[in-house]
FIMAR-467081 format. One record per residue (C-alpha): x, y, z. Coordinates in steps of 0.05 Angstrom, whole numbers. Layout:
xx X yy Y zz Z;
...
! end
This chain:
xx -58 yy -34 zz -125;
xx 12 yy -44 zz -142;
xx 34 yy -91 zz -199;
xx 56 yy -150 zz -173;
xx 136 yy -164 zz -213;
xx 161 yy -233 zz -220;
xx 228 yy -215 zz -226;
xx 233 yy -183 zz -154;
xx 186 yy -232 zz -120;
xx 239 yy -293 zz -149;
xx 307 yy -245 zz -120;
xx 268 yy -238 zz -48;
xx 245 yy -309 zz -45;
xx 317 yy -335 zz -51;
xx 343 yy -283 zz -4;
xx 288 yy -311 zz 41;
xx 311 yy -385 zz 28;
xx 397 yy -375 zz 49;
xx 357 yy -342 zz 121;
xx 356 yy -390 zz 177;
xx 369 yy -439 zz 129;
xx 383 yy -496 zz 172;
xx 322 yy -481 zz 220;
xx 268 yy -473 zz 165;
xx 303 yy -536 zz 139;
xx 287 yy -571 zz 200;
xx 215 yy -553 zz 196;
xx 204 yy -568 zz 129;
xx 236 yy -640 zz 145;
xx 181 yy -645 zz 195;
xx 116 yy -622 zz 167;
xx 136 yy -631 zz 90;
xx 179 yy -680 zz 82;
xx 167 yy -739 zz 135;
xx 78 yy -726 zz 120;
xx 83 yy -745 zz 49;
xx 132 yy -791 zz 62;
xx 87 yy -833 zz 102;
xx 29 yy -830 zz 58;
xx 69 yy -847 zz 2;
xx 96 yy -912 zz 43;
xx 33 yy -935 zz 75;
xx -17 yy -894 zz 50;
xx -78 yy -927 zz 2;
xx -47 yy -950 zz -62;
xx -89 yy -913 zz -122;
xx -141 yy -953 zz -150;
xx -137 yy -967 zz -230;
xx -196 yy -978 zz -279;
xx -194 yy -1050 zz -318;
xx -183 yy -1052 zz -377;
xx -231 yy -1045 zz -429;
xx -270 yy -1008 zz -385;
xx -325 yy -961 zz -403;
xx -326 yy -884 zz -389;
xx -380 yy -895 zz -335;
xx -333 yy -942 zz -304;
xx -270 yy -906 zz -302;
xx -307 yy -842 zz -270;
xx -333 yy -885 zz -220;
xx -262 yy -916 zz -203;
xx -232 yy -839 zz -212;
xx -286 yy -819 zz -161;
xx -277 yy -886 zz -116;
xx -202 yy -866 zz -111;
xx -214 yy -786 zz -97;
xx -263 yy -808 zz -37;
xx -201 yy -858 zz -18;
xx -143 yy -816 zz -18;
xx -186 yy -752 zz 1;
xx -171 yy -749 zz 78;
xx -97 yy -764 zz 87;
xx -78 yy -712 zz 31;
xx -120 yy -661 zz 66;
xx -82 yy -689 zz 134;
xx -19 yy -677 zz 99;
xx -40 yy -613 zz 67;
xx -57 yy -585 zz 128;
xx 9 yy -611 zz 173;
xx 44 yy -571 zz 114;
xx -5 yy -506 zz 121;
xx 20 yy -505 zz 202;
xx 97 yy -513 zz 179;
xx 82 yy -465 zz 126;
xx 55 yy -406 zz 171;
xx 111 yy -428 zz 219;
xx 165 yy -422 zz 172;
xx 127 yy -353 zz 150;
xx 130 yy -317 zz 215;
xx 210 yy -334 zz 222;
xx 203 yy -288 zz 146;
xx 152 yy -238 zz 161;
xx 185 yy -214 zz 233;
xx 199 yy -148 zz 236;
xx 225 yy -154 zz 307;
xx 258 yy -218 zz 301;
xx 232 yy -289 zz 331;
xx 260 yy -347 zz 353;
xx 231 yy -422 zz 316;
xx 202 yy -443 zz 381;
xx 164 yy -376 zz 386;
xx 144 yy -390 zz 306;
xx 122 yy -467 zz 327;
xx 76 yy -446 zz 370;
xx 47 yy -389 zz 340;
xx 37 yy -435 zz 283;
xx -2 yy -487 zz 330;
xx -45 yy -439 zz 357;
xx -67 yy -426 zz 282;
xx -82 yy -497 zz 281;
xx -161 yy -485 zz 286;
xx -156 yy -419 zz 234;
xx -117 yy -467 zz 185;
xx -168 yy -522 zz 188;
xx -225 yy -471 zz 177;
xx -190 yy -443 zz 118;
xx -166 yy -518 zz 91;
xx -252 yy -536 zz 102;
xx -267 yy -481 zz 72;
xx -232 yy -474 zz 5;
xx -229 yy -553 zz 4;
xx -301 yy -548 zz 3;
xx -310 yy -488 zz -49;
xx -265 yy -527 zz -96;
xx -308 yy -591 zz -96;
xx -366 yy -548 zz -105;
xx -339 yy -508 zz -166;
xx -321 yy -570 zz -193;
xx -384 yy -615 zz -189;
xx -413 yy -548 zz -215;
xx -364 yy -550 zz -284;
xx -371 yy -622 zz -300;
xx -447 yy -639 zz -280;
xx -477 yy -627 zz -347;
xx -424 yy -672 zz -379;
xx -437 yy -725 zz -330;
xx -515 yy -710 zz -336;
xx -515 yy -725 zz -410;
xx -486 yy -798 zz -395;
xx -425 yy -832 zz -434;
xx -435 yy -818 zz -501;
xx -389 yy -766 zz -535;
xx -430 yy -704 zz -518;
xx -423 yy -727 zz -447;
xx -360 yy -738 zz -453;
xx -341 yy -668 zz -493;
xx -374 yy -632 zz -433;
xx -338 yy -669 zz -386;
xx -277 yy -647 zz -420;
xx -292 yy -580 zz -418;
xx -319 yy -572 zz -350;
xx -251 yy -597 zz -329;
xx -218 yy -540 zz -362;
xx -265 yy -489 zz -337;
xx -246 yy -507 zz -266;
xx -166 yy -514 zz -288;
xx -182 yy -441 zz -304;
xx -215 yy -422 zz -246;
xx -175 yy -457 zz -203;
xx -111 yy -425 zz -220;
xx -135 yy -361 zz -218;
xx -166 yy -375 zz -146;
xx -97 yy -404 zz -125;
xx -62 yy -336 zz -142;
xx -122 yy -293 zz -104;
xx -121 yy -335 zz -48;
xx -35 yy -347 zz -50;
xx -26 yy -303 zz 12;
xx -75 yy -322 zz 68;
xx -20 yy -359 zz 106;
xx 27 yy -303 zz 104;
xx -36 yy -258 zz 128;
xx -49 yy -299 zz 183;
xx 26 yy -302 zz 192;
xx 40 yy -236 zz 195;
xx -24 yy -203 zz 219;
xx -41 yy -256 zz 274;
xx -108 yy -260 zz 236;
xx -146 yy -318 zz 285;
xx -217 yy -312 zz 235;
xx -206 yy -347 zz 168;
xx -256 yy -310 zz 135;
xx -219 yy -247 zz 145;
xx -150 yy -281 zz 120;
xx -178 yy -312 zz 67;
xx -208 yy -233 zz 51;
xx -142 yy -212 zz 65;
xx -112 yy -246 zz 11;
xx -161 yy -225 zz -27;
xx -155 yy -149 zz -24;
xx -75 yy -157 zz -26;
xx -81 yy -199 zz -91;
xx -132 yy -145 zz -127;
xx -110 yy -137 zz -202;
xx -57 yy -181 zz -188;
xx -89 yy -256 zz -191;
xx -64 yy -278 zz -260;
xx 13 yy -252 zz -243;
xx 10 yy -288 zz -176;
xx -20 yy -355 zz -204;
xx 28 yy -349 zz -261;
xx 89 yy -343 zz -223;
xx 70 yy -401 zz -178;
xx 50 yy -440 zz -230;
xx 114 yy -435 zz -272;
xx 147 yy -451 zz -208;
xx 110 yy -515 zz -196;
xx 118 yy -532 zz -264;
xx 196 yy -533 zz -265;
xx 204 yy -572 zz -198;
xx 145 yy -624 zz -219;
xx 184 yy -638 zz -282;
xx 253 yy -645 zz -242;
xx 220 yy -688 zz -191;
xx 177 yy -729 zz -244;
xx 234 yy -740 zz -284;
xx 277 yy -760 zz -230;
xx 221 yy -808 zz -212;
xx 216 yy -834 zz -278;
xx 288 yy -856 zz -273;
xx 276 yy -892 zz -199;
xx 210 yy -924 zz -224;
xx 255 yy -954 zz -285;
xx 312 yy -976 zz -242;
xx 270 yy -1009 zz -186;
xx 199 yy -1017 zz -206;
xx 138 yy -969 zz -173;
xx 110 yy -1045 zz -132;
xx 124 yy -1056 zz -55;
xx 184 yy -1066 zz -22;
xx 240 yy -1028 zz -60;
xx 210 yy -987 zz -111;
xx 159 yy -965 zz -66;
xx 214 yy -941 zz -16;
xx 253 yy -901 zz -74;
xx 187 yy -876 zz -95;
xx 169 yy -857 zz -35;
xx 239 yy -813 zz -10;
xx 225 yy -776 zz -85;
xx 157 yy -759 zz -65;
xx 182 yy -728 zz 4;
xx 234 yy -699 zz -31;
xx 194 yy -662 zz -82;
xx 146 yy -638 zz -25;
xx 204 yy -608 zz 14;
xx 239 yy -566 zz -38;
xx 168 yy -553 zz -81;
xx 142 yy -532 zz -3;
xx 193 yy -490 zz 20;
xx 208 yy -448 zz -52;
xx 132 yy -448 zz -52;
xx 137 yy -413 zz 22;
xx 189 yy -369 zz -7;
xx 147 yy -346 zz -61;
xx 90 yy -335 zz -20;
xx 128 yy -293 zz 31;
xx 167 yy -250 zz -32;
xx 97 yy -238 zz -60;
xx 59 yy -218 zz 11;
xx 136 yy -174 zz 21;
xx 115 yy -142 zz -35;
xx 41 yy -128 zz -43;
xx 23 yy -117 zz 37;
xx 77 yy -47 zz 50;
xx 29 yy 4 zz 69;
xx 66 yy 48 zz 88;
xx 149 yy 72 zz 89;
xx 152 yy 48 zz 161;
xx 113 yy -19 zz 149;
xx 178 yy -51 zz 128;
xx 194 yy -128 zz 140;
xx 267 yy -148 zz 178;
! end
């Protein structure tokens, strides 16, 4: 397999991002932008441990508020995923396409998508009740709690390395019209070979800048107008969407550079 360079992925994803700027801008408004958005505006406000409370008690609030916030972030994560694979056959043509033709190719994914969202959504909570039930078998006192600790890292590490293996089912199923998500997600898998790490890497790096931007910028809003309904919850909210957008779309864009890159099979197989 070829080595997967940073430096060329980064040059092709901002070529792909000045292409049909303003109509991959319109979709991202649409399935990135206005979806977390909404859940940030009237979506269930976290829940918070008391104070004082014990370690038993604050997993069972961390828990209470997964299980809470759980289903709209996989509603929003997936209304993303369609506008993703949208936005990713207007990239991957090698004819040329039109957005309506890319809208409804992306609908029709709708079912593969799901699959693939149940599937890996389910394979994470798996891994992870798997890394951090011996810390929470050995109760609350500190050897609980250092295996806790360290089952979280595990699946950090796993997790990340997962994310750069599994970075380019939607521009499989993009490009290759792939309806079974068992063969994208294998897709993704064979293009990624020997490659995981520098995928993950590069995405993470990625996410890392634009988190920081975005969390700083919130920082400043929270300050100015509070985080509390009415206001501050409004500001907050428009920051959230905002981050989405941009962290979507260069995310697209480095999903796209890296499939560009890693799926040529041959000196005909050449993307427009």
């Amino acid at each position: 397999m070829p080595k997967f360079d940073m430096g060329a992925a980064w040059d092709d994803s901002m070529v792909l991002l000045k292409s049909h700027s303003v109509l991959t801008g319109a979709i991202v408004a649409v399935f990135f932008f206005l979806p977390r958005l909404a859940l940030s505006w009237f979506g269930p406000v976290p829940i918070e441990p008391a104070p004082g409370a014990t370690f038993d008690q604050v997993m069972a609030v961390l828990s209470a508020s997964m299980r809470q916030i759980a289903p709209y972030e996989l509603l929003v994560s997936m209304v993303g995923a369609i506008g993703g694979v949208g936005v990713l056959r207007l990239w991957l043509s090698r004819t040329g396409i039109s957005v309506g033709e890319a809208l409804v190719f992306a609908l029709k994914m709708i079912p593969t998508m799901l699959a693939v969202q149940i599937i890996l959504t389910v394979g994470l909570v798996l891994i992870a009740m798997l890394c951090v039930m011996p810390g929470v078998a050995a109760g609350g006192g500190a050897v609980g709690i250092l295996l806790v600790v360290i089952g979280l890292f595990l699946f950090l590490g796993i997790a990340i390395y997962l994310w750069g293996r599994l970075a380019l089912i939607s521009a499989a199923i993009a490009d290759r019209s792939i309806f079974n998500p068992v063969v994208a997600i294998g897709e993704s898998w064979k293009l990624t070979k020997d490659n995981g790490w520098r995928v993950a890497l590069f995405l993470l790096l990625v996410t890392i800048v634009i988190a920081i931007i975005f969390g700083l910028f919130g920082l400043v809003v929270g300050a100015a107008v509070g985080t509390g309904e009415g206001i501050g919850r409004l500001l907050t909210g428009l920051v959230e969407g905002g981050g989405a957008a941009i962290g979507g779309l260069v995310g697209v864009a480095i999903v796209a550079a890296a499939y560009r890159q890693l799926a040529i099979r041959s000196a005909n197989d050449v993307f427009s």
